[in-house]
N, C-alpha and C positions, 0 to 999 in steps of 0.2 A: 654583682651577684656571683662571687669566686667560687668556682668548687661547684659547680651544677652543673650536672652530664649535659651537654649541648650536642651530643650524635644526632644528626638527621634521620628522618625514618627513611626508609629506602621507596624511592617513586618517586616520579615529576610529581605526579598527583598528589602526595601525602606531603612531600616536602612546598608544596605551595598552601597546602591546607595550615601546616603548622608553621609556616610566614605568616599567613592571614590571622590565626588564633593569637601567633606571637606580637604583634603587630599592631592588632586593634583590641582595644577594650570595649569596644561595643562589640564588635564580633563576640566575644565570648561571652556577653551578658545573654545578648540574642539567642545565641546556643542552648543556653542555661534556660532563658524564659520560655523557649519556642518546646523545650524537651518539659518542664513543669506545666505548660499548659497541657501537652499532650496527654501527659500520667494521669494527671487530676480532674480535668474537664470531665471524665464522665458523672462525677456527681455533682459537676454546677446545677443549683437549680432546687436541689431537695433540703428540703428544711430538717429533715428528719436523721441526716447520715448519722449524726453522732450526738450523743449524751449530752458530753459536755459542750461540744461547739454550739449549739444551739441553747442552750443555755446561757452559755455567754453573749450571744445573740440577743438575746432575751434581757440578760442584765442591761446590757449598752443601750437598748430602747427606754427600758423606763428610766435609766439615770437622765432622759432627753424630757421623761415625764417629770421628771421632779423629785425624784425619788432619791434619798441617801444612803446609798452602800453604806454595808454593815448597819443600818438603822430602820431601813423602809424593806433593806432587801439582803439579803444575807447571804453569802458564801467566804469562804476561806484564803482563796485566793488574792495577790496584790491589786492595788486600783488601777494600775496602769493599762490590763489587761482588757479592764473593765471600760477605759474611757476609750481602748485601742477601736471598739465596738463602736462605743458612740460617735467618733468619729468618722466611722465608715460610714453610722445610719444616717448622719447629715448631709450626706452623699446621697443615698440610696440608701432606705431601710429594708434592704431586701437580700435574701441568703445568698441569691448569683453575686451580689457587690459584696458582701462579706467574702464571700470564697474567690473572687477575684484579688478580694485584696490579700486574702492569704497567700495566695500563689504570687502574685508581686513579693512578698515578703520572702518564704519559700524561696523563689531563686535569688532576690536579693542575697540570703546564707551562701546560697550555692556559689554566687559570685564569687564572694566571700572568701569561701574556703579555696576555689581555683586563684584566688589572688598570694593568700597562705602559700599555701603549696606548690607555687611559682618558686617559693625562695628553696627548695630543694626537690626541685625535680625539673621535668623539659614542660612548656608551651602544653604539650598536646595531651601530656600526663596530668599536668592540674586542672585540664580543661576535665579530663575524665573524671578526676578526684570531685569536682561538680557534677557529675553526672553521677557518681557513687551517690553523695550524697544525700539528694533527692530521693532514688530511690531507696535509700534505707527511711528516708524521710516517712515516704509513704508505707515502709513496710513494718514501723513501730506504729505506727497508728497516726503519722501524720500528714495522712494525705488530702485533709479539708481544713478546721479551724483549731485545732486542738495550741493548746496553751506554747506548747514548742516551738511549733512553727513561728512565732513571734519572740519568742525568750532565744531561739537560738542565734536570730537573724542578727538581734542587739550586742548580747555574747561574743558573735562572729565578727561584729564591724568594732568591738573594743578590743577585740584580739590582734585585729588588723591596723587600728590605730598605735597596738604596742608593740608590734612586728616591724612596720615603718618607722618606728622611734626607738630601735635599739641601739645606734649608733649615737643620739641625743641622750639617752642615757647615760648610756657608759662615758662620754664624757662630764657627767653630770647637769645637766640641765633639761627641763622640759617644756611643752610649750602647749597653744591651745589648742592644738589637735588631738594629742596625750590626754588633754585634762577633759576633752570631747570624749575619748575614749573610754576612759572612767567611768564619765558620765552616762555613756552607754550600757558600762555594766551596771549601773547605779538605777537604769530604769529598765534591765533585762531585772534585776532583783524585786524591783516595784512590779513586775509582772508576775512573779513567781518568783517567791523566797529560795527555791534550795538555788540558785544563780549564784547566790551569794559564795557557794564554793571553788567556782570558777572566776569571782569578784576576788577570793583571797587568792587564788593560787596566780592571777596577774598583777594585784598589790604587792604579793610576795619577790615578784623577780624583777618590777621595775622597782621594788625597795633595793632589793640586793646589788642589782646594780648601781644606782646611785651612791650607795653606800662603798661600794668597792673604787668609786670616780678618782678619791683623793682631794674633792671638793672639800673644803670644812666642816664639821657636823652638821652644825648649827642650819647653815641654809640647808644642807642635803635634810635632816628632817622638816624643815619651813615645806620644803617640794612635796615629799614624801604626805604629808599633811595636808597638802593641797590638792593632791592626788585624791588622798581617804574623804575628802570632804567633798569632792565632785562623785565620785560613787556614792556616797550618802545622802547629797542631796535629793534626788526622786522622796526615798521613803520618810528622811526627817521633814521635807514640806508637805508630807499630805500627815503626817505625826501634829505639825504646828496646826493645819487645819481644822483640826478632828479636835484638837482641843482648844483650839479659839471657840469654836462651835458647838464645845460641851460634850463630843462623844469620844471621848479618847476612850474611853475605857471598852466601850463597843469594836475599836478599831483594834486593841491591844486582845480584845478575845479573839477577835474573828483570825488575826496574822498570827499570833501565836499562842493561845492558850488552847485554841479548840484543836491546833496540828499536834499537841500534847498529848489534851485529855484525851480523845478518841481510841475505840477501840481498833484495833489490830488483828492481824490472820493469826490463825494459829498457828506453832513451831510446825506443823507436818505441812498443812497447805504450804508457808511460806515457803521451807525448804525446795518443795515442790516446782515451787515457782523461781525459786534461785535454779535447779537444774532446766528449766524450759527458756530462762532468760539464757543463761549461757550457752544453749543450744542453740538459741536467733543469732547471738553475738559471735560465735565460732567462726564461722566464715571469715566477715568483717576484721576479726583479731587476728585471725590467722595474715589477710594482706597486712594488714597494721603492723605485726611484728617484723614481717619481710621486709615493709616499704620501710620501718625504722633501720633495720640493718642493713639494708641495699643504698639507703642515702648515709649513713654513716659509715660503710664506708668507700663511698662514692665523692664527698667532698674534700676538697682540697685541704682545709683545716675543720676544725670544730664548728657545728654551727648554732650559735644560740636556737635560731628559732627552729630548727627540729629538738632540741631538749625541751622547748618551753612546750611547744607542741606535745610531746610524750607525756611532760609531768601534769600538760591538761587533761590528756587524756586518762590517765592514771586516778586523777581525782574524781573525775565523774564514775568510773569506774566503781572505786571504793563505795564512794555517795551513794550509788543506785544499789549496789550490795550491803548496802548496811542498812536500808530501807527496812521499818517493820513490815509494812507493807510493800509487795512487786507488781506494777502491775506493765503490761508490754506497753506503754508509752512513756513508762519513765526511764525507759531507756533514749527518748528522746536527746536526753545532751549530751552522751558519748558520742552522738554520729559524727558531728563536725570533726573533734580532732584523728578520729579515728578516718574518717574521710579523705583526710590529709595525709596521713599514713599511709592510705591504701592509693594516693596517688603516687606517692615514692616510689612502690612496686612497679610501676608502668613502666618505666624505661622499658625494661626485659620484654620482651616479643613475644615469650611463652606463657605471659601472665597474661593477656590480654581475653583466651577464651574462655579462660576459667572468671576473671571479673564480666565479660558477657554473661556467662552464667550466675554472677551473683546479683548483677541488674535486673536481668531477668526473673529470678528466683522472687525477690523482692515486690518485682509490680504484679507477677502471678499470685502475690500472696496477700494482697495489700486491698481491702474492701473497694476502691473504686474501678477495678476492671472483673469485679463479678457482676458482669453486663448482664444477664439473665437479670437479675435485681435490681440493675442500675435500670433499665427500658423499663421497670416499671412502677421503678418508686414516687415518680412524681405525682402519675394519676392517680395510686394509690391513698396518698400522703394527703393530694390535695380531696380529695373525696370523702376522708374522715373531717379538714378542717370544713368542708362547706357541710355536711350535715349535722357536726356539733355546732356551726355559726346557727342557722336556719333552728334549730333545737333549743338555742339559748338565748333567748330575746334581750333578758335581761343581763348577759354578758357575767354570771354568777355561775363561775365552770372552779372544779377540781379535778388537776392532771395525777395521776397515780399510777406513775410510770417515768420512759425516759424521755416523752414528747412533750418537754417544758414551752416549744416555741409554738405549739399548738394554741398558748395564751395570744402572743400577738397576732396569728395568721387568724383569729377569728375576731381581734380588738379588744379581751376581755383583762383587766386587770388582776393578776395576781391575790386571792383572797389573804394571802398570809406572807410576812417575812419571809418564809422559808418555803421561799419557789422553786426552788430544786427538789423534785418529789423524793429523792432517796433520804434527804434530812427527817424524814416524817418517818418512813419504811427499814431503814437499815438498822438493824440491832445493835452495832457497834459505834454509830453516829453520837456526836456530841457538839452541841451547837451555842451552850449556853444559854438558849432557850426551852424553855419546858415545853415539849412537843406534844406532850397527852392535853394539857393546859391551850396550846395555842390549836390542835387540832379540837377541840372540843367548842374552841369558840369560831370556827372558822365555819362547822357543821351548824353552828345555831344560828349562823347568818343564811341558813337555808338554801347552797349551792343548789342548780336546778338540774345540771349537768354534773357528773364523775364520769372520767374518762379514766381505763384501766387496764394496766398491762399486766396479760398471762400468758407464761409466769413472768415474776418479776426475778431476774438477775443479779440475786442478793444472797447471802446467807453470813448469818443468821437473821431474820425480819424481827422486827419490831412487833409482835405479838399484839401487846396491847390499842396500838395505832392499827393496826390492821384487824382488828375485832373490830374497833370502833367505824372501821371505813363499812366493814361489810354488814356492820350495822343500818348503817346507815343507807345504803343502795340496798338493800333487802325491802324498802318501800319507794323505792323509786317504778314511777308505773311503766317505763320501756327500758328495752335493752336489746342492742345492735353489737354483733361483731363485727370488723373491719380486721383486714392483714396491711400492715402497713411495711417498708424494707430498710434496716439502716443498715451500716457496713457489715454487720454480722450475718446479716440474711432477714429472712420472713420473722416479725414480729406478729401476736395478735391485740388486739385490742379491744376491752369491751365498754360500748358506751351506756351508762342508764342515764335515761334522759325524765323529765317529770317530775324529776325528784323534790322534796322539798315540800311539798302541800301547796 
């Protein structure tokens, strides 16, 4: 590892600490896991933090019922994301083992990126570059289950197989750690499509270096092919699946025609949100560009894996800025390379209280240390699900709102494909499905229970879905308010119960 500052920090004490960091690889995983339990633990336990995690929560249980993504049960997103769930439910179908396992996951990146950031900078610097990490983790919005937290961990560990294989390259040849590597980005993509950006910008420079080897053509693209077909694998066998089984064309809507058709913010909102993104990200970019120029020119010659590092970070970049839509968790896949960046900055003595304060900043701002909420979401949470269970005999409930996992904490089956309440509610939603159509037959099946959130966190609403709800709970014979708490704070929710005749 030529060319990496090796100054010891000053102290018996510090210079033994960064022997032990340098030293063991368990020591720094430990670090990593022992600091992600700490941030995150306060919301183990609530079903309710987040929108989409509990959602997905939700998907991975009934794929265990029987059910067929994109066919029985519909959202947008890869499958991989989806079986990551049901996996954990065969474990434990419960939100504390999902959110356990996010956090294994979660520092797993972290490892990750402290392994990264090893190759330019000291021990105690990439250990911290994991500790950045994290906490921007949880400050874009992923401090429980959200989709990130698993696409970047995959991401990270194909970054890190093509980090270690830069020397294997450049003489031309690869091998099956490399093609492991791929493959990991191959099922960070089956977990969430735009991955695939950070899939081309690491095809792109183990092509280019192979290509530059002086190998013969002909094998160097045989490799280079070998490479594209291990990242491709995930999404073209569950493509072979989907149409052995007759629903290709369900699978071909849901991955890509409905991230098309749908509608989008408008030029003022987005804009809006491109200045509020780049207000999160300023801190973060500001180390990133230091730690890029402080390791470049701090190494003894040229180092690939800080340029590769940049131009990943450059592409996520672009990706999330070119977004119709912004929303603060799709900043999720800039944190890693930028992460790695802002460990290059650590050498310097003087940088250190200012990254205190952007750790800081980060878990002050991050939904699971608004502890006033967090002590009392659980009983809250759980007190709505025991009075719509005890309300709903026959297990015939409509969510209308963002408490999707509400369905299994009371056992009741999903009335409709489209179990995510905003595919029904959101004005700009496109699903492929006629929503006026499938809600109209979902009401005639006589739900006894609607559960509903005011207000709902949308705009524009769906007018016509939402005449028809309040149609329809205009005869239901009781209604119950409940506050329930997700990372935002105090939601309310109103339940009519009776309903139905």
């Amino acid at each position: 590892m030529s060319g990496i500052a090796t100054e010891a920090p000053d102290g018996r004490w510090e210079q033994s600490v960064a022997r032990t960091i340098a030293c063991s690889r368990l020591a720094q995983f430990a670090c990593l896991l022992a600091f992600a339990v700490l941030i995150r633990c306060p919301a183990w336990g609530e079903w309710n933090f987040g929108i989409d995690d509990q959602f997905y929560a939700l998907v991975g249980e009934r794929l265990l019922h029987g059910e067929l993504l994109y066919v029985d049960i519909w959202d947008r997103k890869g499958p991989l994301l989806y079986l990551i769930f049901s996996g954990i439910a065969l474990i434990s179908p419960t939100m504390l083992a999902y959110q356990v396992g996010g956090t294994l996951s979660a520092a797993l990146g972290a490892y990750g990126v402290n392994r990264i950031a090893r190759h330019i900078t000291t021990p105690l610097a990439a250990l911290a570059g994991g500790l950045v990490y994290l906490a921007l983790l949880s400050r874009f919005q992923g401090e429980n289950l959200q989709a990130g937290v698993f696409v970047n961990t995959a991401i990270i560990g194909a970054a890190c197989a093509l980090v270690s294989r830069l020397p294997l390259l450049r003489s031309g040849r690869i091998d099956a750690l490399l093609c492991g590597g791929f493959l990991l980005a191959g099922m960070a993509i089956a977990t969430k499509q735009t991955a695939a950006v950070e899939g081309v910008v690491f095809g792109l420079a183990a092509s280019l270096l192979l290509l530059r080897s002086g190998r013969p053509l002909l094998q160097t693209l045989w490799r280079i092919a070998l490479l594209g077909a291990a990242g491709a694998l995930p999404l073209l066998a569950t493509g072979l699946f989907y149409q052995f089984h007759g629903h290709f064309p369900e699978l071909w809507s849901a991955l890509v025609t409905s991230n098309v058709a749908r509608g989008y913010a408008d030029p003022g909102i987005r804009l809006e949100r491109v200045f509020v993104m780049a207000g999160m990200l300023g801190i973060p970019l500001f180390f990133a560009v230091l730690g890029f120029m402080s390791a470049r020119a701090r190494m003894s010659k040229r180092s690939p894996v800080l340029w590769l590092v940049a131009a990943w970070s450059l592409a996520t970049l672009v990706l999330l800025f070119s977004f119709p839509n912004i929303y603060v968790h799709y900043g999720q896949p800039t944190l890693p390379p930028l992460a790695i960046l802002c460990a290059a900055a650590l050498v310097r003595k003087p940088v250190w209280p200012a990254l205190t304060v952007l750790i800081g900043l980060s878990l002050i701002l991050s939904g699971t240390f608004h502890l006033h909420d967090r002590w009392r979401a659980r009983a809250a949470e759980d007190a709505l699900a025991d009075y719509v269970d005890a309300a709903s005999p026959h297990k015939r409930i409509v969510v209308w709102g963002a408490a999707s996992y509400l369905y299994s904490k009371v056992g009741a089956a999903p009335m409709s494909v489209l179990a995510f309440p905003p595919h029904f509610y959101e004005g700009r939603e496109w699903t492929g499905i006629d929503e006026v159509a499938e809600l109209r037959r979902v009401f005639a099946a006589r739900p006894e229970t609607v559960v509903e959130q005011n207000p709902l966190f949308t705009a524009p609403l769906n007018e016509t879905t939402m005449k028809m709800m309040r149609a329809y709970t205009a005869h239901c014979g009781a209604r119950r308010l409940f506050t329930i708490y997700d990372h935002n704070g105090e939601q309310t929710y109103t339940v009519f119960t009776r309903c139905g005749g």
